[in-house]
C-alpha positions as CSV (number, residue, x, y, z in Angstrom):
1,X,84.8,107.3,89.5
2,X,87.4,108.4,91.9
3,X,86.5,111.8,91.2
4,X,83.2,111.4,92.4
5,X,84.7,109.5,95.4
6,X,86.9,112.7,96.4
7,X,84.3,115.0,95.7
8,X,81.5,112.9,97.6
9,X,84.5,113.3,100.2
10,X,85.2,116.9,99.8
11,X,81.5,117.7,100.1
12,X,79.8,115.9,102.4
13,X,78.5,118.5,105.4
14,X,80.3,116.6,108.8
15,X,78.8,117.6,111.7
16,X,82.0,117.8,112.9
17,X,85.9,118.1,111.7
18,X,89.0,116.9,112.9
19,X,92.3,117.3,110.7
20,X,95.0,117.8,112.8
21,X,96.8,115.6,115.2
22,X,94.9,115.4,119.2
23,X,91.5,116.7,117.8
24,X,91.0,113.1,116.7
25,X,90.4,111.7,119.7
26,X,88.6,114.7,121.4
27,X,86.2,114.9,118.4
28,X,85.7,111.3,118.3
29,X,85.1,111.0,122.2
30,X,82.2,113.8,121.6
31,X,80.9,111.6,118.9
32,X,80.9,108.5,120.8
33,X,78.6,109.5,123.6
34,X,75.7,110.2,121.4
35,X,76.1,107.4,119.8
36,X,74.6,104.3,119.8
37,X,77.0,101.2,120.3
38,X,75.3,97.8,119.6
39,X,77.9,95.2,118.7
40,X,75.4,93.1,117.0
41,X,74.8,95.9,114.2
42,X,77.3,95.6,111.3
43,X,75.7,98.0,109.0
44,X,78.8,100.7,109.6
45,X,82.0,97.4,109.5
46,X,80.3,96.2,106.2
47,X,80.3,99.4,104.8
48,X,84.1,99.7,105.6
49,X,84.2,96.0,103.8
50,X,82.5,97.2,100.9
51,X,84.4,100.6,100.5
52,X,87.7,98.3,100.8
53,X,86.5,95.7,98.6
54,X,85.5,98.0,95.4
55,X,88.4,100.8,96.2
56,X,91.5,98.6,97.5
57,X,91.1,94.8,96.6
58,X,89.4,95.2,93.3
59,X,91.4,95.2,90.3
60,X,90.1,98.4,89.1
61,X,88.1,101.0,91.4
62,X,84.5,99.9,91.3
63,X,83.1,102.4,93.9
64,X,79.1,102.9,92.8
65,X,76.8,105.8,93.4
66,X,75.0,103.4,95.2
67,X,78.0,102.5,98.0
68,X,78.5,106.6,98.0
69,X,74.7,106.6,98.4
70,X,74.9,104.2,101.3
71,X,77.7,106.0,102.8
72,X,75.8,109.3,103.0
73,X,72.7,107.5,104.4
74,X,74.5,106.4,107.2
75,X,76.7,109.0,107.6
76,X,73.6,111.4,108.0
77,X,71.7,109.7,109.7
78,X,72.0,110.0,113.7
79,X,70.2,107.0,114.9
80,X,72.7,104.8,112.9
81,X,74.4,102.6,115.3
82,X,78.5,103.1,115.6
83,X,78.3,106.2,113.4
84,X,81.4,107.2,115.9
85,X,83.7,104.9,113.9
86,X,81.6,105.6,110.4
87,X,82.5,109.2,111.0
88,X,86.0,109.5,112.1
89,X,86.2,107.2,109.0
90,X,85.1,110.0,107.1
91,X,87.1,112.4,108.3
92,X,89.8,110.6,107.7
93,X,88.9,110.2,103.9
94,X,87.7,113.7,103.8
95,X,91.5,115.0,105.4
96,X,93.1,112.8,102.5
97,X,90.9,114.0,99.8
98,X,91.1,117.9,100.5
99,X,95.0,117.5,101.1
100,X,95.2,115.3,97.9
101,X,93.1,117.8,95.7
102,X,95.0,120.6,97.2
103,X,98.2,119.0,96.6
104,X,99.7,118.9,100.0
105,X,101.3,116.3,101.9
106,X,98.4,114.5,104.5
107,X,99.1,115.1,108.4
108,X,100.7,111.9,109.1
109,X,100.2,112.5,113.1
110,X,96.2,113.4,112.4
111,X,96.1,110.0,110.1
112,X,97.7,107.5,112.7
113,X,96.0,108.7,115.8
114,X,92.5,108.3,113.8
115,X,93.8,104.7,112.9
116,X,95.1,103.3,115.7
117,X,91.4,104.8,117.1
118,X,89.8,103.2,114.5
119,X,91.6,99.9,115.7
120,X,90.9,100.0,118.9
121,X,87.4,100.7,118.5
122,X,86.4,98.6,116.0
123,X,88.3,95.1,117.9
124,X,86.2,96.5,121.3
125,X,82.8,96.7,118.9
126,X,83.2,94.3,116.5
127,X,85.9,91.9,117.9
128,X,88.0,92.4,114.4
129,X,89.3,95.1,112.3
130,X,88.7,95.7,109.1
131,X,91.0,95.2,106.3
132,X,91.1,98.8,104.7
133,X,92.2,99.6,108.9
134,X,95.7,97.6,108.8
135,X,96.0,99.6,105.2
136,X,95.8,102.9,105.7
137,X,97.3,102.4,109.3
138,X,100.8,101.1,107.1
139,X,100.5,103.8,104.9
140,X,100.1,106.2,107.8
141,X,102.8,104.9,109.4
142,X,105.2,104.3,105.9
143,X,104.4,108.2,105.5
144,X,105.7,109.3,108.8
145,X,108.8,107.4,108.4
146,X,107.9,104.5,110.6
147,X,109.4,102.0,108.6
148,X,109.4,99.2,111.1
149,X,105.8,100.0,112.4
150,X,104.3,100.1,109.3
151,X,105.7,96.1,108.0
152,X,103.8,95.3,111.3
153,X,100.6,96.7,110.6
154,X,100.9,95.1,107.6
155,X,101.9,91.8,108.9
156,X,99.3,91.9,111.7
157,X,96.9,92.3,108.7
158,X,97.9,89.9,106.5
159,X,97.8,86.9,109.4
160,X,93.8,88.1,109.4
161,X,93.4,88.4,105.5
162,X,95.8,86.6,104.1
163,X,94.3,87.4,100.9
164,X,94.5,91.2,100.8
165,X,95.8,92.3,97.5
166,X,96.8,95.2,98.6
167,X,98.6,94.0,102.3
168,X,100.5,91.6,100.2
169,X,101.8,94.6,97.7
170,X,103.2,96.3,101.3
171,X,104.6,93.1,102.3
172,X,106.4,93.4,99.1
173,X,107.6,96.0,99.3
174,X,108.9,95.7,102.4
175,X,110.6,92.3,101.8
176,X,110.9,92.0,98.5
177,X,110.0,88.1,98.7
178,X,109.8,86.4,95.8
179,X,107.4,83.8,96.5
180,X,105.3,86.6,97.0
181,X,106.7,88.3,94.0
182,X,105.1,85.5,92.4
183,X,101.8,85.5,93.8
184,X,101.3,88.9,92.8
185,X,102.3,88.6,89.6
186,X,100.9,85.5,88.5
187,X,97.1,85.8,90.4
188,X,97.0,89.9,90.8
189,X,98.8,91.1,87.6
190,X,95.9,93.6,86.7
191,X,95.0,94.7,90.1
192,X,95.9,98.9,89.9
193,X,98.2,98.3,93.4
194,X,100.3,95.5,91.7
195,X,100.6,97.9,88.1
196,X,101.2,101.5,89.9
197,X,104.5,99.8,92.3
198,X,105.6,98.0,88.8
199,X,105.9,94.9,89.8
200,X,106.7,92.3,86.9
């Protein structure tokens, strides 16, 4: 299934593309004002839910062809309301896909500046951030070196899902607590996260 995941991502014909550093936010301003913004439409935050529920807190990947479905319906579809945040989304996962495929090292300047957008814009819209944002913000971060920044991205996360399988892996990580240690190993032993890090 990841397979079809990156090449759903690879694929999919964006309007628009954005994978360096300071074309995020010019490409997602351009986006954003022919977009529709209602905060009472949550069709674009549950999809982030979903697509964080059945790739990141799921024990094994359980992306459907009907969430990749979903995704493209959306995606294409330009009376959807938010798409702004849907699509810089996807170019996000569509930067990590073609650098992962390709073998290369993801821009880690491109990846936080489309985060900490993401962020921002999802709080103003939605008045919370979605888990899988405080995720691949850390990672961002991890990967450009910011150590500190990254353990609070994940802390910030974690006091809003405490339950996040994978924001309690980078808290590991990070602190190497064993109560935590525990948790992991004695409720999330089979979750992919908890068995690619090794922790026993």
């Amino acid at each position: 299934m990841k397979k079809l995941i990156y090449t759903f991502f690879f694929c999919i014909a964006l309007n628009v593309s954005a994978q360096s550093a300071g074309q995020a936010t010019s490409v997602f301003q351009k986006i954003k004002e022919v977009t529709k913004i209602d905060k009472n439409d949550r069709a674009v935050y549950d999809l982030l839910d979903e697509f964080y529920n059945k790739n990141l807190q799921a024990e094994k990947d359980e992306m459907t062809a009907e969430t990749v479905q979903r995704i493209e319906k959306l995606a294409s579809n330009p009376d959807t309301k938010n798409l702004h945040i849907l699509m810089l989304f996807l170019m996000y996962q569509q930067h990590i896909s073609r650098t992962s495929m390709a073998g290369k090292t993801p821009d880690t300047d491109f990846q936080i500046e489309a985060m900490t957008l993401l962020e921002k814009e999802t709080q103003e819209i939605y008045g919370k951030v979605p888990a899988i944002i405080y995720i691949y913000k850390a990672e961002a971060l991890d990967g450009a070196g910011k150590k500190n920044e990254a353990k609070a991205a994940v802390d910030q996360g974690l006091k809003v899902y405490p339950d996040s399988v994978p924001l309690k892996v980078y808290s590991y990580l990070n602190t190497k607590d064993e109560v935590l240690k525990n948790d992991l190993v004695k409720n999330h032993t089979n979750h992919w996260m908890v068995q690619q890090f090794g922790i026993k």
